[in-house]
C-alpha positions as CSV (number, residue, x, y, z in Angstrom):
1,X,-7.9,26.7,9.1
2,X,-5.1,24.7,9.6
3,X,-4.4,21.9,12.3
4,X,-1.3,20.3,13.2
5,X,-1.1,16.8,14.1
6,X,0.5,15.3,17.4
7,X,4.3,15.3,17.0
8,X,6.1,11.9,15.9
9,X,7.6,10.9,18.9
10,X,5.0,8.8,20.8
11,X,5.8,5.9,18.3
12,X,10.0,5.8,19.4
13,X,11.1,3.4,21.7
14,X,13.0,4.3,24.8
15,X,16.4,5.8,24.1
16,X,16.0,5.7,21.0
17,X,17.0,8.3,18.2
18,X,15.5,9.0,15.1
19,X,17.7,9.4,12.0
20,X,16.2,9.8,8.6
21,X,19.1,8.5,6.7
22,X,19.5,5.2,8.9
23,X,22.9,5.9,10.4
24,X,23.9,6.9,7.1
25,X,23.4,4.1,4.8
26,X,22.7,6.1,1.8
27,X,20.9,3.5,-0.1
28,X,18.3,1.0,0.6
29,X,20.8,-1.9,-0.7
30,X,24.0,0.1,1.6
31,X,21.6,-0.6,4.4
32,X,21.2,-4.0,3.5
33,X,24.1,-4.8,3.0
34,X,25.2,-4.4,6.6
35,X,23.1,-7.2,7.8
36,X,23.3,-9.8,5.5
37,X,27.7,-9.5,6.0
38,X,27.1,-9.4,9.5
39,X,25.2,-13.0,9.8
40,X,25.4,-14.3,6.2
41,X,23.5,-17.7,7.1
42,X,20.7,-16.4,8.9
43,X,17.3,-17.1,7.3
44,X,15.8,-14.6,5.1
45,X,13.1,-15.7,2.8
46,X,11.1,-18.4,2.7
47,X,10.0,-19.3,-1.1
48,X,7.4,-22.2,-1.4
49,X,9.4,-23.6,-3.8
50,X,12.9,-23.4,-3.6
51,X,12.5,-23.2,0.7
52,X,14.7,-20.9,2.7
53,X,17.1,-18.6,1.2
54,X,19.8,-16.9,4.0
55,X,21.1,-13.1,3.8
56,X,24.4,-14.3,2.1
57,X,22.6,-16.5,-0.5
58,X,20.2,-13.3,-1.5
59,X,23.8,-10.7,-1.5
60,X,25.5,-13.8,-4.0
61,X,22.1,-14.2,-6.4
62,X,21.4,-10.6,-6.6
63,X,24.9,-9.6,-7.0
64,X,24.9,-12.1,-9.9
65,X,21.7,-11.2,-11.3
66,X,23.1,-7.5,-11.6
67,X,26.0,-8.6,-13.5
68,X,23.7,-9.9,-16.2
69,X,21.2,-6.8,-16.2
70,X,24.7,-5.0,-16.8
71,X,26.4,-7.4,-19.4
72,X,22.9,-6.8,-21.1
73,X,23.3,-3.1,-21.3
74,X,21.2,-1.9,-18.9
75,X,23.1,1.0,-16.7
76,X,22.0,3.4,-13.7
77,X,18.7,5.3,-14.3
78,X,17.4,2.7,-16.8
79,X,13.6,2.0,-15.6
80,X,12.8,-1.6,-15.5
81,X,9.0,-2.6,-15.4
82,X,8.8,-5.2,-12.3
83,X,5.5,-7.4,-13.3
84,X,5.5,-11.0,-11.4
85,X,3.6,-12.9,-8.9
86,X,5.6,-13.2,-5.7
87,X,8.7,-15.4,-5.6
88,X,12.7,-15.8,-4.9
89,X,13.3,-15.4,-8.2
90,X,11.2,-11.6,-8.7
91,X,12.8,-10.3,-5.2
92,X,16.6,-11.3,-6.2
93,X,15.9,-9.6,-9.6
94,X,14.5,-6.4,-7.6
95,X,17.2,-6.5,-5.6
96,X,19.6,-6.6,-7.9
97,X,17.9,-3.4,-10.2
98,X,18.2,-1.2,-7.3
99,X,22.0,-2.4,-6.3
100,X,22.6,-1.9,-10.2
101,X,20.9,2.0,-9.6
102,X,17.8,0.7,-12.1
103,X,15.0,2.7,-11.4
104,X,12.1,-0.1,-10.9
105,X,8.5,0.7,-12.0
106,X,6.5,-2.2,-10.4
107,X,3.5,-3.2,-12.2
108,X,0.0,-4.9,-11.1
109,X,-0.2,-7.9,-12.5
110,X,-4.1,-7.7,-13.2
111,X,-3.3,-5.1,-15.6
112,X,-5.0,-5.3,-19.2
113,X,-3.1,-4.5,-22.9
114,X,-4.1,-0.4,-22.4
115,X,-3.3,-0.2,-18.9
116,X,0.4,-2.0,-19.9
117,X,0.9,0.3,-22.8
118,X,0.5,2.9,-20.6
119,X,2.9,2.7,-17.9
120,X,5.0,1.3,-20.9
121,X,4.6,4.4,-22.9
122,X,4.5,6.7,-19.8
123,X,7.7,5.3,-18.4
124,X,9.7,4.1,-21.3
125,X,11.7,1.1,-19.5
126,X,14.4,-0.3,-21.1
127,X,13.5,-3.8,-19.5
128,X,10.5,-5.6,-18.7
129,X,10.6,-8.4,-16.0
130,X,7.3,-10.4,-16.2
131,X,6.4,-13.8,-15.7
132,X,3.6,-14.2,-18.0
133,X,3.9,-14.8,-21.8
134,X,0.4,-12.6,-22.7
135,X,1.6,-9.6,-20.7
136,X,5.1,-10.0,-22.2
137,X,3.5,-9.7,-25.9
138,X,1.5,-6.4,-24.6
139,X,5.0,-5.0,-23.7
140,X,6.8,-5.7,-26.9
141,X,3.5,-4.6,-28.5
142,X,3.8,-1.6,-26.5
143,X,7.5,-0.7,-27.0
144,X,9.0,-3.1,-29.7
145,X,12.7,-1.9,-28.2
146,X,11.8,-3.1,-24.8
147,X,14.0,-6.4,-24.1
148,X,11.0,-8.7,-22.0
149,X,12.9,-11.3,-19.7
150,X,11.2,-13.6,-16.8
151,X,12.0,-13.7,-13.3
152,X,15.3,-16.0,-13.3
153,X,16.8,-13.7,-15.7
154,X,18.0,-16.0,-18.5
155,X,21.0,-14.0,-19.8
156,X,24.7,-14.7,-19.5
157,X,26.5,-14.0,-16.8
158,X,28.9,-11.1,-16.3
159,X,30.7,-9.3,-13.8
160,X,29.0,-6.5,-12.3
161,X,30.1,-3.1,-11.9
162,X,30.5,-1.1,-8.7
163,X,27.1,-1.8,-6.8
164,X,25.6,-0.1,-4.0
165,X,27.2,3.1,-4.6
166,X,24.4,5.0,-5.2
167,X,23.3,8.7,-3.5
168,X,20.6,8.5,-1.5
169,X,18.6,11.2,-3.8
170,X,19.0,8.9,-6.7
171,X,15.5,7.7,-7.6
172,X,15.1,3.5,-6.7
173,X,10.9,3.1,-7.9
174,X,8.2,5.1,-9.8
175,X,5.0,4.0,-8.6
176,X,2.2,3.9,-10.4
177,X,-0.9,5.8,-8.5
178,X,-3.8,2.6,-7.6
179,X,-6.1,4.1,-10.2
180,X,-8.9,4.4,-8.4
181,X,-9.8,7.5,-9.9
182,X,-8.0,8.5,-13.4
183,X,-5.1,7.5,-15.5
184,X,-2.0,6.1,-13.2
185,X,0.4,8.8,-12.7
186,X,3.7,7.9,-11.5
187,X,5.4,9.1,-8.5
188,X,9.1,9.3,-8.5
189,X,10.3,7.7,-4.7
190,X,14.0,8.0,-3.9
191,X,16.6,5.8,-1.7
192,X,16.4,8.2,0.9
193,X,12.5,8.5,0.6
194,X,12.1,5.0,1.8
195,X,14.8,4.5,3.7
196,X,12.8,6.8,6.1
197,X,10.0,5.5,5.6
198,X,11.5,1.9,7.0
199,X,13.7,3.3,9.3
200,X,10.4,4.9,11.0
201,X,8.5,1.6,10.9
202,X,11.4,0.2,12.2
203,X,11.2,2.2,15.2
204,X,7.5,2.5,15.4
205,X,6.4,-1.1,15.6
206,X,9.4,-2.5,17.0
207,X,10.7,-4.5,14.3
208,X,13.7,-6.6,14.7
209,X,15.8,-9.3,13.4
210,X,13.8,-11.7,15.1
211,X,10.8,-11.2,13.4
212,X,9.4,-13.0,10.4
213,X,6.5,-11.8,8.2
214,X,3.9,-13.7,6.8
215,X,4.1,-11.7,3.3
216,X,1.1,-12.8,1.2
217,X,0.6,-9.4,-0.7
218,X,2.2,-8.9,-4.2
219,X,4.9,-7.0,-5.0
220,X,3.8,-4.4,-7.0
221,X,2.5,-2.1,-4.5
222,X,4.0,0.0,-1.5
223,X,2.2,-2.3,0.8
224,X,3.9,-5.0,-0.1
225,X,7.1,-3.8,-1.6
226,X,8.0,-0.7,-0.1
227,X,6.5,-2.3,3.8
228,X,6.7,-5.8,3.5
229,X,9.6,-6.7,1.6
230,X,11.7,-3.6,2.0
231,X,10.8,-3.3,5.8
232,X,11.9,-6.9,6.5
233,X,15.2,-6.1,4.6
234,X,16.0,-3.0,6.7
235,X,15.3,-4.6,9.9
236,X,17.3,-7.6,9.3
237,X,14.2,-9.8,9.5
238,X,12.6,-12.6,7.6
239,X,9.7,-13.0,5.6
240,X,8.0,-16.0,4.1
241,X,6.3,-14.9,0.3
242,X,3.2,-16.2,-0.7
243,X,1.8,-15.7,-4.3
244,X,-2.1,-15.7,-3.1
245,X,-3.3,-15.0,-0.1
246,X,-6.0,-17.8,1.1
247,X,-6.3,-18.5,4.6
248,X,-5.4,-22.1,5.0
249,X,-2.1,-21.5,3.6
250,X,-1.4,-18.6,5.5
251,X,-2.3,-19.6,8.6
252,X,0.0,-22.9,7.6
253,X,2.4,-20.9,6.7
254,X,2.1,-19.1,10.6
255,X,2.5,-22.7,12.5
256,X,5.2,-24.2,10.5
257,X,7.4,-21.1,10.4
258,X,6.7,-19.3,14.2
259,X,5.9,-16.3,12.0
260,X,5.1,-13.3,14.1
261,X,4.0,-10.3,11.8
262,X,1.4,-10.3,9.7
263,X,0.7,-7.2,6.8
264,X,-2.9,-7.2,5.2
265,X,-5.9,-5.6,3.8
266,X,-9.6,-5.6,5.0
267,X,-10.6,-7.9,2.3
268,X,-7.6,-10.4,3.5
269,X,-8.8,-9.9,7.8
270,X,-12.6,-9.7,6.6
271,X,-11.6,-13.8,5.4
272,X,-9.6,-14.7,8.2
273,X,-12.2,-13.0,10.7
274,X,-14.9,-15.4,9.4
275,X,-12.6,-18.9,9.1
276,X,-12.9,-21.4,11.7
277,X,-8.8,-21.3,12.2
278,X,-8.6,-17.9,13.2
279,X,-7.7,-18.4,16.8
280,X,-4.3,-19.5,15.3
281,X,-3.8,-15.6,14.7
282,X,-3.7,-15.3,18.5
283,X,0.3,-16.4,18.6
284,X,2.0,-13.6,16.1
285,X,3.4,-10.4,17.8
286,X,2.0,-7.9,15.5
287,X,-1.3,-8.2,13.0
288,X,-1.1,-4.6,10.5
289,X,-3.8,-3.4,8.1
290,X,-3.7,-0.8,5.8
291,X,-4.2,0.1,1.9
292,X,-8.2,0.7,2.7
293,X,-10.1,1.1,5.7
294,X,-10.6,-1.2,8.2
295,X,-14.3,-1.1,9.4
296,X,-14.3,-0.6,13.4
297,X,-17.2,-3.8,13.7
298,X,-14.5,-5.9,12.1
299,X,-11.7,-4.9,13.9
300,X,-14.0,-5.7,17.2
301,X,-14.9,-9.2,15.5
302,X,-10.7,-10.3,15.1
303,X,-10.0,-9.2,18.6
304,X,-12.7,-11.2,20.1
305,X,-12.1,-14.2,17.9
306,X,-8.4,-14.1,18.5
307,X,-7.1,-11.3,20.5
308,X,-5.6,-9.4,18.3
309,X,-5.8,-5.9,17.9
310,X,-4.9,-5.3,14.7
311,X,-2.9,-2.1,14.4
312,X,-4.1,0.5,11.5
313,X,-1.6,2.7,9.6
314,X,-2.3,4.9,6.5
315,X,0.1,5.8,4.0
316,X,0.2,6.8,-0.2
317,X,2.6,5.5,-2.8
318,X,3.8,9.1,-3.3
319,X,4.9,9.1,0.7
320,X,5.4,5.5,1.3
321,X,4.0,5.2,5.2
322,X,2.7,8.7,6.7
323,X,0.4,7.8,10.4
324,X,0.0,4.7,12.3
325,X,-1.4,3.8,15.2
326,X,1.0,3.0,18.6
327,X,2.6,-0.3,19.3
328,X,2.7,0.8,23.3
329,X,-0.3,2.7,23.6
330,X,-4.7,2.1,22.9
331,X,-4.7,0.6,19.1
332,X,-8.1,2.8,18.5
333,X,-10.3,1.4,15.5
334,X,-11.6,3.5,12.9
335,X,-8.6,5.7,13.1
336,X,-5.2,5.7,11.9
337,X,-2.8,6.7,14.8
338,X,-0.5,9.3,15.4
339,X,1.9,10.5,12.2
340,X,5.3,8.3,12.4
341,X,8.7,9.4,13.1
342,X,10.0,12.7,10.8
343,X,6.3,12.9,9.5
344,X,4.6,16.2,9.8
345,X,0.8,16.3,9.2
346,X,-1.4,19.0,9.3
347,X,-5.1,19.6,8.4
348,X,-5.8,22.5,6.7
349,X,-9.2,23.9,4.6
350,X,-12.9,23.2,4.6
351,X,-13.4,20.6,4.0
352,X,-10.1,19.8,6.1
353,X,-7.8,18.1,4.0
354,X,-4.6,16.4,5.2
355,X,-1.1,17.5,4.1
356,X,2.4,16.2,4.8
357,X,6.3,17.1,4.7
358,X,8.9,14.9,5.4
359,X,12.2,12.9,4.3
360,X,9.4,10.2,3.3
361,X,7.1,12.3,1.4
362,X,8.4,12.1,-3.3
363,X,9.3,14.9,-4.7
364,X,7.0,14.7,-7.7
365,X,5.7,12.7,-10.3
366,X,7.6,11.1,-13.3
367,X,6.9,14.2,-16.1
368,X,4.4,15.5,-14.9
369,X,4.5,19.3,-14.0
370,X,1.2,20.2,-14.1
371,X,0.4,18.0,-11.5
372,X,3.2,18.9,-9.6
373,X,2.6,22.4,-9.0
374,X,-1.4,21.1,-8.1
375,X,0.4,18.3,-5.7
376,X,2.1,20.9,-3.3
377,X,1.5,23.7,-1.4
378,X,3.4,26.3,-2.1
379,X,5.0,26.3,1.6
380,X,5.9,22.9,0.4
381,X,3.2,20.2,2.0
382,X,2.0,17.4,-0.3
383,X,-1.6,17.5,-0.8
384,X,-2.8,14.4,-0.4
385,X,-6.3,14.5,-1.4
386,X,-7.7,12.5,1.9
387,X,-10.3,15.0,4.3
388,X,-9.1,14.0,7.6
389,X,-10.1,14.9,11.2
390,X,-8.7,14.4,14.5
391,X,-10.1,13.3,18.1
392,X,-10.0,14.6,21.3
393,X,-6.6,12.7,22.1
394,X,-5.3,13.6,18.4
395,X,-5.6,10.1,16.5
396,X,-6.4,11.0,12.8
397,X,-9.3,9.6,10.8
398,X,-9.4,9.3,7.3
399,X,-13.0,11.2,6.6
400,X,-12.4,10.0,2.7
401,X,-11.4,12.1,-0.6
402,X,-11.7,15.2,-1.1
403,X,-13.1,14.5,-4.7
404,X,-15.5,12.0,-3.3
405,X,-17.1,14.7,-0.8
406,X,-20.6,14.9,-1.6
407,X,-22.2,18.6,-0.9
408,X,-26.1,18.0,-0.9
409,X,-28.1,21.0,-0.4
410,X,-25.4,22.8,0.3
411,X,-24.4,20.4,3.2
412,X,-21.1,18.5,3.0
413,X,-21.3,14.7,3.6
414,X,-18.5,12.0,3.9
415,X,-19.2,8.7,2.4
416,X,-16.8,7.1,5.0
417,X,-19.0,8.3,8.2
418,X,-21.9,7.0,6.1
419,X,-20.7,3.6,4.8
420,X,-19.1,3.6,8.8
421,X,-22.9,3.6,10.1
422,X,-24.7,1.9,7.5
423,X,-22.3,-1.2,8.2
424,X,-23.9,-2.0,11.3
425,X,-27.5,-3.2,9.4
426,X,-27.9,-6.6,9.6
427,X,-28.8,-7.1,5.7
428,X,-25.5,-5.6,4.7
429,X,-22.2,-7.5,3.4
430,X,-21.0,-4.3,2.1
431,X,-21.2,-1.1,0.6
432,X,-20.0,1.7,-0.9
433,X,-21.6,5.1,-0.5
434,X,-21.1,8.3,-3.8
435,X,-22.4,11.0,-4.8
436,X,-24.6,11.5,-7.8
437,X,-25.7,14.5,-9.5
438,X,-29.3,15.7,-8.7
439,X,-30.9,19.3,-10.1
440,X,-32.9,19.7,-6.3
441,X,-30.3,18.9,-4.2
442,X,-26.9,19.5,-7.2
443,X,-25.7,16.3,-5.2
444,X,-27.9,13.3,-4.1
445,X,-26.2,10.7,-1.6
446,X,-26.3,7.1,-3.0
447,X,-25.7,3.4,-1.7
448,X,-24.4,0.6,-3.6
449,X,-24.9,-2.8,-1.7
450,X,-24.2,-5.8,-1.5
451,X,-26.7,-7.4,0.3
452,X,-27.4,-10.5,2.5
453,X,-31.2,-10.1,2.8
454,X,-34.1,-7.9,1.1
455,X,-33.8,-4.3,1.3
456,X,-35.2,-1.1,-0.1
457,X,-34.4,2.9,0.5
458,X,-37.2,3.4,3.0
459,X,-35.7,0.8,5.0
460,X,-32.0,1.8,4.8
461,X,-33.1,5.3,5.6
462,X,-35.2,4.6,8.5
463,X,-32.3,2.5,10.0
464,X,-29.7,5.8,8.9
465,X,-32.2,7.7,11.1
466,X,-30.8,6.1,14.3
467,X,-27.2,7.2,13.6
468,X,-27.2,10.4,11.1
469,X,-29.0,13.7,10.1
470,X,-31.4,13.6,7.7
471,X,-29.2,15.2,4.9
472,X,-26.7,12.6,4.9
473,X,-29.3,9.7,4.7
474,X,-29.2,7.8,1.2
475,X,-32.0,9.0,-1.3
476,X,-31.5,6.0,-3.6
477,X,-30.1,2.3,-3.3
478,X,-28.6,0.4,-5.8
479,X,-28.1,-4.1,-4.9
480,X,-25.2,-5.2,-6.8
481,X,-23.4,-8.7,-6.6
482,X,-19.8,-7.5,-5.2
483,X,-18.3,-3.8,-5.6
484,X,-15.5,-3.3,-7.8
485,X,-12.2,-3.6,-6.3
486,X,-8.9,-2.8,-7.5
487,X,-5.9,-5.3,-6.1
488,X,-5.3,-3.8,-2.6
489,X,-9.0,-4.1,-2.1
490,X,-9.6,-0.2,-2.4
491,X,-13.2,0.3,-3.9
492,X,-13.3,2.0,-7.4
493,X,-16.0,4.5,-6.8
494,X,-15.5,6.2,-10.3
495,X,-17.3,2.5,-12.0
496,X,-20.4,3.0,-10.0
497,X,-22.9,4.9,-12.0
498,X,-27.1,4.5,-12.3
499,X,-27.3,1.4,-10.6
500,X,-24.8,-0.2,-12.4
501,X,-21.0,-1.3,-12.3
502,X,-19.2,0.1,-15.0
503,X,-16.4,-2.7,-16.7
504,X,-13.0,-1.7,-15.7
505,X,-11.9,0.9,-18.0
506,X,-8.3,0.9,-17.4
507,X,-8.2,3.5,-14.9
């Protein structure tokens, strides 16, 4: 079985035409560069530390900072491991690998020595940038040949060579899958790649120049690097970078600035949802969540406590953004939208998974094969591993993964529709629904909660009796104190086992 999507064009404005390569830039830095030559002292990043930084100040540093990568040796195609909280200082030395044609392989900053050692081992860098003397000594313990610097760059300065004469196929990140499931692999994303994917964004949620970001998630992710940072870049924007996100100083950060976007995760909108200040949402243009689901009840509870609907997109660090849901049209919780421009989506199977094509989507992972020939169809579609379905007017929902399908007595049953229903029971906080292995049923289905009153199974499944068929109801319960998260706030499924939560194992 196999169905298409809705085609791209609901999300374009008005006259306007969609162009994959941007008009032609080439290069994520080529596209850049037209704007910050064109108004050289407008704003462009706010730094808590250092303040506002304009277009021409970011050109001069990172022009700069590439001339001492170079008089250091390092030359196009190098990899350079990105590893730093959020600053000035991390985005004009990211700037400055991809304007140098350094291949960037950002990092999470809560990784562990073994989870280093592998990206390290797996990606060979040349260069680590890091801001953390612990993680630096992983590195080096790593790869002894691997020169560690911090964020400023301490090296002598040189002239640079040519910069931003790069092909648009030439690869600019490889990012490391989330982990939620099994060792990182990591997927090779070109210029062109996410050029498209911020030329559509561009387009889709009507970002301009005027616009300025409230840009509290880190920078070694697609959500906030490939979206936030790069995004604001494209569209000649501003951004103001936070290293944590806590509410008070985001929602400072929102008054003192006039910000008017604001990128985040359910775990950052579940806060703000519950703070007294979050009214003070009610003045920015645009509020966009993505990276994990955003529950429907929470989405209800931000637009009556501020008026926001917060608009849901869904996208993978192998395609950069893929679906969102419409700036002009009904913002409808618990699904994703419509696919954005030059995105093809299509469901295809039973269990119906969802597969993509387009100028966004990688074109493989970094050595890896094996998994490339199991990553693509062979009429060319990415397989992205997420079951998907679509409504009546053809928004798409994200059912869950196809490996975290749970087939009880021969009955297939989606953890999201039953986490979706089981949120609404007043003892809940959270939880996260799996499969476990059973020899009546093969599969049993099994909650892990986090609780805010009492509960037991005969309870949970007489209230799952109001909202599901018997054979998705939970046969076992498990309390826990908080479920394991990994930095984007995506649940780690694979360290829930017998009632327990497994310590992170790397993965």
């Amino acid at each position: 079985m196999t169905t298409p999507a809705p085609r791209s064009e609901v999300h374009l404005p008005a006259g306007a035409v969609w162009d994959a390569s941007a008009g032609g830039a080439g290069s994520l830095p080529a596209a850049w560069l037209r704007h910050w030559r064109q108004d050289p002292e407008r704003p462009q990043l706010h730094d808590p530390g250092r303040g506002w930084i304009s277009r021409g100040e970011l050109e001069g540093a990172s022009a700069r900072a590439a001339g001492r990568l170079a008089g250091a040796g390092l030359r196009a195609g190098d990899r350079v491991l990105l590893s730093a909280a959020s600053s000035a200082d991390l985005v004009i030395a990211h700037v400055a690998c991809l304007r140098l044609g350094l291949v960037v392989v950002p990092t999470n900053t809560a990784y562990r020595a073994a989870e280093i050692a592998h990206v390290v081992g797996d990606a060979r860098p040349c260069a680590a940038i890091v801001d953390d003397a612990g993680r630096g000594r992983w590195i080096a313990r790593a790869d002894p040949d691997v020169r560690v610097l911090g964020p400023e760059l301490d090296l002598p300065d040189a002239g640079p060579p040519a910069l931003d004469a790069l092909e648009p196929g030439a690869p600019a990140l490889i990012g490391y899958t989330s982990g939620t499931t099994g060792r990182p692999k990591g997927a090779v994303l070109s210029h062109a790649n996410l050029l498209a994917s911020c030329e559509a964004l561009r387009l889709a949620w009507r970002w301009t120049p005027a616009d300025r970001l409230l840009l509290a998630l880190p920078l070694f992710h697609m959500h906030g690097l490939g979206v936030g940072l790069h995004g604001t870049l494209h569209a000649g924007a501003s951004a103001v970078l936070l290293p944590r996100f806590e509410p008070d100083s985001l929602l400072d950060a929102a008054r003192e600035h006039a910000a008017t976007l604001l990128f985040g995760v359910p775990t950052m909108y579940h806060r703000l949802a519950a703070h007294p200040r979050v009214a003070e949402l009610e003045p920015l243009r645009l509020c966009i969540s993505g990276s994990a689901a955003l529950p429907a009840d929470l989405h209800a509870r931000i637009e009556a406590a501020c008026g926001q609907r917060v608009l849901e997109r869904y996208g993978m660090t192998e395609t950069a953004m893929l679906v969102s849901n419409p700036h002009d049209a009904e913002r409808r919780p618990g699904t994703v939208g419509w696919p954005l421009p030059g995105v093809e989506v299509r469901l295809q199977g039973e269990p119906p998974e969802i597969q993509v094509r387009g100028p966004n989507v990688f074109a493989g992972y970094w050595e890896r094969p094996e998994a490339n020939a199991a990553a693509f169809t062979r009429d060319g579609w990415f397989r992205t591993g997420d079951l998907g379905a679509l409504d009546a007017d053809g928004y798409l929902r994200i059912e869950g993964r196809a490996r975290e399908l749970v087939i009880s007595g021969g009955y297939n049953v989606y953890p999201r529709e039953v986490e979706d229903a089981l949120r609404a029971h007043p003892a809940i906080e959270d939880l996260a629904v799996v499969g476990e292995p059973d020899p009546e049923w093969g599969e049993r289905v099994v909650a892990y909660v986090v609780a805010r009153a009492p509960l037991d199974v005969a309870g949970l499944r007489d209230f799952a009796a109001q909202h599901l068929a018997p054979y998705k109801h939970p046969r076992a319960l498990h309390a826990v104190e908080a479920l394991p998260r990994n930095a984007l706030g995506k649940v780690q499924k694979h360290r829930l086992r017998d009632g327990v939560v497994l310590p992170d194992d790397g993965s």
